[in-house]
C-alpha positions in Angstrom: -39.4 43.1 40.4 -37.7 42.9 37.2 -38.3 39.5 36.6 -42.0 40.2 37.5 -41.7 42.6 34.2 -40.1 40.5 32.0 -42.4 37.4 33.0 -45.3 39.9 32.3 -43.5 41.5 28.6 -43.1 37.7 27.8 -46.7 36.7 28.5 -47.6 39.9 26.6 -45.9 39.3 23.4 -47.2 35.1 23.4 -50.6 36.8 23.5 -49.7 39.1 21.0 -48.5 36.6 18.5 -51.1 33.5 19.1 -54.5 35.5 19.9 -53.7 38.8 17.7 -51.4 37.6 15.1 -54.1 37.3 12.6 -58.2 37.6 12.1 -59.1 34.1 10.6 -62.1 34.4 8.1 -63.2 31.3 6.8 -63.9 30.4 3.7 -63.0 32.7 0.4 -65.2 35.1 0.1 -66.3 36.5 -3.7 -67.5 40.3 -4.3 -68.6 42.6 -6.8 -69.5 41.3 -10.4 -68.7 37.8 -9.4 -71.1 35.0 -10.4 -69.5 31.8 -8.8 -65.8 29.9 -8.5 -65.0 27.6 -10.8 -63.5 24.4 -10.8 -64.0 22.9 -7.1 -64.7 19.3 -8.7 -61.6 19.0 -10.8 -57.8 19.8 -10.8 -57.0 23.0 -12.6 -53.8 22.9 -14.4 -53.6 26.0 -15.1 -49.9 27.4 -16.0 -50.8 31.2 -16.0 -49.6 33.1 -12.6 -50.0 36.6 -13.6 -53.8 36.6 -14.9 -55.9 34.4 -16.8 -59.0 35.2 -19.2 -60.4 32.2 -20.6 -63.5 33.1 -22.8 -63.6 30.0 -25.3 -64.3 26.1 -25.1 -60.9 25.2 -26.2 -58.8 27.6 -24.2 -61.4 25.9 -20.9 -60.6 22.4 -21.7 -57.1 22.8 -21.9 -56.8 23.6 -18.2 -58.4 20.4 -16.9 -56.7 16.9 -16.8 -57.8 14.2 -19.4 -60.2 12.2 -16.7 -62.2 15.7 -15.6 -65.6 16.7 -16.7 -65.9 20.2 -16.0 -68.9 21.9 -16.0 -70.8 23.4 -19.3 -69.8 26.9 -19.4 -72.0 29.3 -21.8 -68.6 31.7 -23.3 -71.2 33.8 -25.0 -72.4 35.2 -21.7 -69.6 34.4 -19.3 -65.8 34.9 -19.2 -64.0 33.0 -16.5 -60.7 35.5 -14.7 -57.6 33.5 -12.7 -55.9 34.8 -10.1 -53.1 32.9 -8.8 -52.3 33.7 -5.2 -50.7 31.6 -2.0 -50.5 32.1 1.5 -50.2 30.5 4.6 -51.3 27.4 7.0 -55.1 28.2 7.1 -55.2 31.0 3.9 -58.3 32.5 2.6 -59.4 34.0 -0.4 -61.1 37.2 -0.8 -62.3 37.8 -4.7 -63.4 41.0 -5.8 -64.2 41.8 -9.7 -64.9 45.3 -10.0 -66.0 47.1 -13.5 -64.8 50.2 -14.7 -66.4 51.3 -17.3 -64.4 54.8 -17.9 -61.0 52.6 -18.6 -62.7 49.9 -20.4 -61.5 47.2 -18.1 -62.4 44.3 -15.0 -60.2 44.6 -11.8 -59.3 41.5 -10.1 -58.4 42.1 -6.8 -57.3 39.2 -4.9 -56.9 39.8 -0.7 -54.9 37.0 0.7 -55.7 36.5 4.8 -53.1 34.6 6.0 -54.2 32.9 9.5 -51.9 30.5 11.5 -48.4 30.2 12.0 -47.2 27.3 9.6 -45.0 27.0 6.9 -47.3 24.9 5.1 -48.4 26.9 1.6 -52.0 26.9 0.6 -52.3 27.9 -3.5 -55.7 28.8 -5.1 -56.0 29.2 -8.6 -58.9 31.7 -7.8 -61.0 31.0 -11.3 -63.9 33.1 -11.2 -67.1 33.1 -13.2 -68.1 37.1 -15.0 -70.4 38.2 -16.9 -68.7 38.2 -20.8 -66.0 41.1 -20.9 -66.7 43.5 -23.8 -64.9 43.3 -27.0 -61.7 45.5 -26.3 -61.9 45.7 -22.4 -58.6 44.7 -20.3 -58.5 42.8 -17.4 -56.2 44.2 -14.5 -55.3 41.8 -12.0 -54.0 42.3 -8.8 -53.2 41.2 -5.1 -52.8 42.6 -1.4 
């Protein structure tokens, strides 16, 4: 009888950990004030892990290798926010730019849903397009 239990407790927790260890979504998903992700066609080089506002041509070009042609971005009307995160084997992104007017600022929340059971890191740079932040406003970024 016992090892009837113990057979059972050790199914149990193999169920646990393969079918309820995680909810894979796929894909990154992108929410709130977000126009579109940036820079799918080229490799970013971007050196900033805590945060990144990019809202001129110069400060843009600087993040892409030699060889890239990134796309035309319009600074006048658009600011582009980075929010470096990593998780695991089969990680997904969920983006969410948020304005709050009150504080004068953007939120950039980045949820990381780590799915699988591998050691093997996946990185996103998470550049986001945004409507131009205001003259004066902050740009809190932040990750769960």
């Amino acid at each position: 009888k016992n090892g009837r239990i113990c057979l059972n407790a050790l199914i149990f927790t193999i169920w646990i950990i393969l079918g309820m260890g995680c909810t894979c979504k796929n894909g990154a998903y992108n929410n709130g004030i977000i126009i579109k992700e940036i820079g799918n066609s080229c490799t970013i080089m971007d050196r900033f892990n805590n945060g990144l506002i990019i809202d001129n041509d110069s400060a843009y070009y600087l993040n892409f290798d030699e060889k890239c042609q990134p796309e035309k971005i319009d600074f006048s009307k658009f600011t582009i926010l980075g929010n470096y995160a990593s998780g695991g084997c089969y990680a997904t992104f969920i983006r969410t730019v948020s304005i709050d007017e009150k504080n004068k600022k953007y939120t950039y929340l980045i949820d990381v849903n780590n799915c699988g059971l591998c050691s093997r890191a996946v990185i996103s740079y998470n550049w986001v397009l945004v409507p131009k932040l205001p003259l004066g406003w902050k740009v809190e970024f932040q990750k769960n």
